[in-house]
N, C-alpha and C positions, 0 to 999 in steps of 0.2 A: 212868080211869087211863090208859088207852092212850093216850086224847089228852091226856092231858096230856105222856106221853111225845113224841106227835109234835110237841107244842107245844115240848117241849125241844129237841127235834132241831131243830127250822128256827130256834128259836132259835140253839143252837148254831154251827149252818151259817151262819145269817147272822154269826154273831159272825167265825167264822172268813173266810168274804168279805169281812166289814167287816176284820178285820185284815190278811188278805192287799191287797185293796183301799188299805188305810195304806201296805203297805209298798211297794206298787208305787208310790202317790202320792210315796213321799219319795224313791223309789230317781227317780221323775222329776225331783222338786224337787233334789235332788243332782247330778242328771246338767244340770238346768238352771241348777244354782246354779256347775256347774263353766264351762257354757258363756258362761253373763254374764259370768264373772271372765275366760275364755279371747280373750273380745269387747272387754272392758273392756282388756285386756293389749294385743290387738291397737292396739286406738285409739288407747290411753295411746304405744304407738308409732308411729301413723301422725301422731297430734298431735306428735310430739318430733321427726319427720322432715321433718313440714310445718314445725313451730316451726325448725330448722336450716335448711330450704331456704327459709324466708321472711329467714331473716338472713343464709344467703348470698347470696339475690336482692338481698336491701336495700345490704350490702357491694358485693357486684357493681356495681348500680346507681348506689352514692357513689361508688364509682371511675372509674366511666363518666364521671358527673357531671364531675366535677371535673379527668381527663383531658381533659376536652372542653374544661373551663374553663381550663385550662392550655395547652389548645392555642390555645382563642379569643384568651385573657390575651398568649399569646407571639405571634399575628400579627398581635395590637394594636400591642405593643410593638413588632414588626417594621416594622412599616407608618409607627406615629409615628415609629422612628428612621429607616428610610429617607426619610421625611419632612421631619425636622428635618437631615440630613445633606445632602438636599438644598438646602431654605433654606440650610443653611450656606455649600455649594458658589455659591448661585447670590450669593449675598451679596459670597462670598468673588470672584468675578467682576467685579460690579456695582465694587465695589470697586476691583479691579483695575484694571478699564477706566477707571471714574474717576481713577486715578493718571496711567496712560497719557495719557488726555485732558490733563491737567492738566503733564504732562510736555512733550506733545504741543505745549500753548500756551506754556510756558516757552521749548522749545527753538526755536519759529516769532517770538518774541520778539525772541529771541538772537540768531537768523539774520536778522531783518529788522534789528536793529541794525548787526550786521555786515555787510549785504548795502549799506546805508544808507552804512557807512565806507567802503567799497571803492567804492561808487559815485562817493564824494568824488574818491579815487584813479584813476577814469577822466578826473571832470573836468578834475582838474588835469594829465592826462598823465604821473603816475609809472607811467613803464611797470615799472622794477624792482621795483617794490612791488608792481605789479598781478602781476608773474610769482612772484613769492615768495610772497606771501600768496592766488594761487589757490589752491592744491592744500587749504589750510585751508577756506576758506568751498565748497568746490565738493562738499563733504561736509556742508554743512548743506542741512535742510527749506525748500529753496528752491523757489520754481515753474520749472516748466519756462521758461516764455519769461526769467525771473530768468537762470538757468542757460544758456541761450543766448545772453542780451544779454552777459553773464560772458566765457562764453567766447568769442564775437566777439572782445568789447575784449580779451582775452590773447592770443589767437591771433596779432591783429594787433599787440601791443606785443610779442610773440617777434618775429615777422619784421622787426620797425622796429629791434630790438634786437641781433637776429644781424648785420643787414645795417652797424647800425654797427659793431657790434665786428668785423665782416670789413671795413670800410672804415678803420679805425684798426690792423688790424693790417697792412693792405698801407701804410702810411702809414710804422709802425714798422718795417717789410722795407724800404722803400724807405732809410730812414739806417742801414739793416743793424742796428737792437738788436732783435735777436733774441728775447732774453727774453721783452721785450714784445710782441712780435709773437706768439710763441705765444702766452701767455697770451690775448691779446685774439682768436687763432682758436679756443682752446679754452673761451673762454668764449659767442663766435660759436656753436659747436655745441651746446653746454650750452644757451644760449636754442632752435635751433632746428637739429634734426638731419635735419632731412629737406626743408628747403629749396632752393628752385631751386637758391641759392648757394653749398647744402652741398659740392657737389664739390669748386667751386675754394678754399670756407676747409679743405675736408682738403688740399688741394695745397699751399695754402700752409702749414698745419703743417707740411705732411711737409718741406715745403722749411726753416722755420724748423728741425724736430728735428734735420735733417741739419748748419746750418751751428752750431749747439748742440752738435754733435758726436753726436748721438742716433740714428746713422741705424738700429740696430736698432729702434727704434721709428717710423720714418719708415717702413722697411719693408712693414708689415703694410697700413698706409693707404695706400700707395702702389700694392700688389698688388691692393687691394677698387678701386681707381680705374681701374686699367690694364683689369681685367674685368670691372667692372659700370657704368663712370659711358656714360651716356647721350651726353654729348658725346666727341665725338670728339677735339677738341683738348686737354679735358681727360685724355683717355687715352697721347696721344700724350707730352705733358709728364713724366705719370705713369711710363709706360715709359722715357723719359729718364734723369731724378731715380732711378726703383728701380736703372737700371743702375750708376751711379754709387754710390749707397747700397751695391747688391753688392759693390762693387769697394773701397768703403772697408773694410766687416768682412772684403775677401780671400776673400768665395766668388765665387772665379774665374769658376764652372762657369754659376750662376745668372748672374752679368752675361753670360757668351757669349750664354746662351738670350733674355735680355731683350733685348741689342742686335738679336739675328736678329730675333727677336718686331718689335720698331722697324720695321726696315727692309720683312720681308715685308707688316707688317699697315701700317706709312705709308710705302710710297714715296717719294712727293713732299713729304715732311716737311722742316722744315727741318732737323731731327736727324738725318735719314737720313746726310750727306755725315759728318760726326760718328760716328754709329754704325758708319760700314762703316770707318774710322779706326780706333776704340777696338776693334773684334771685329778687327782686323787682328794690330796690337799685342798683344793677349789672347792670339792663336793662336799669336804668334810668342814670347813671353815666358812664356806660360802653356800 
């Protein structure tokens, strides 16, 4: 009987370690059942933060992408249009010069035609033609030695030409028409203003303006002769005729000076006996 008691008791005892035993088993499975779910929570977020940061990596990445490709794409296009603008440019050139060229051979054309008529115009000796229709051709694309054979032949149908019309106006002073006479020294200077013989055809102007009744314009020419012509006899004339000229428009004062001017600067003039006459009569009347 007793042992069967103790047979009860460690029965007992064991029942109660086995149930204690359960409950600490479930109280761990509980506590592990919280921590798988606590693990599983955590992932489920670490997978939803990698899942976000693999599609903003991915975004990220298209934009890169294609940023790039927008930049390549535009310095394509940059490259071809500065490319093709150039082509255009150099086109637009090629072009050009070929007009030029071609302009170039029209107006060497032109000129060798014209260069061709005027040559006619040497041979035959139209000097007025050769003087009038320089100034036209001497502006075309001509060669140089063109250009100086030109001007030779003009230079020298001016001087053939002044020297006639100074030799037809002293021709026209000589039967005193006047008219004519100037004309033909004024047109003398027109072909050629700075020839030897320029002094004497302004002399004879001025001598023409004066009997013309002109002497205010005989004047001025009479003054540039009296202090710059190189000859002297032409000076001496000059100082003559301007004293007279003063004396016709009655400035008194200006003839006294011109006659003195005679006499000190030509002594032995033949005007001199004349001058110291007319500065007498001035002083005495004026």
């Amino acid at each position: 009987m007793r042992e069967v008691d103790d047979e009860l008791r460690d029965i007992k005892r064991e029942i109660i370690e086995s149930r204690g035993l359960v409950i600490k088993t479930n109280n761990l499975t509980n506590a592990l059942s919280a921590d798988v779910k606590s693990i599983a929570k955590r992932q489920q977020g670490y997978e939803r933060r990698i899942s976000w940061n693999s599609a903003t990596a991915y975004i990220v990445f298209v934009l890169v992408v294609f940023t790039a490709l927008k930049f390549a794409w535009d310095a394509r296009v940059d490259a071809i249009k500065g490319e093709t603008e150039q082509k255009a440019a150099e086109n637009d050139r090629l072009r050009k010069e070929a007009r030029e060229a071609e302009k170039r051979e029209q107006d060497r054309a032109h000129a060798e035609q014209k260069a061709a008529a005027f040559y006619d115009l040497v041979r035959q000796g139209k000097k007025v033609e050769l003087v009038e229709q320089y100034e036209s051709i001497k502006n075309e694309p001509l060669t140089k030695a063109e250009l100086a054979a030109f001007g030779d032949a003009v230079e020298k149908a001016r001087n053939e030409l002044a020297a006639e019309r100074y030799q037809l106006g002293l021709e026209k002073a000589h039967v005193q028409r006047w008219q004519e006479a100037a004309t033909a020294y004024e047109d003398s200077l027109r072909y050629k203003d700075t020839s030897t013989i320029a002094p004497n055809v302004r002399l004879g102007l001025a001598e023409a303006y004066r009997h013309l009744g002109r002497p205010r314009d005989a004047i001025p020419i009479l003054t540039g002769l009296s202090e710059t012509s190189p000859d002297k006899e032409v000076q001496d004339d000059a100082l003559y005729m301007l004293a007279f000229c003063q004396m016709d428009i009655q400035a008194w004062n200006e003839a006294k000076n011109t006659w003195r001017a005679l006499i000190r600067r030509f002594p032995d003039s033949r005007f001199s006996g004349e001058g110291k006459l007319q500065l007498a009569q001035l002083s005495i009347t004026h």
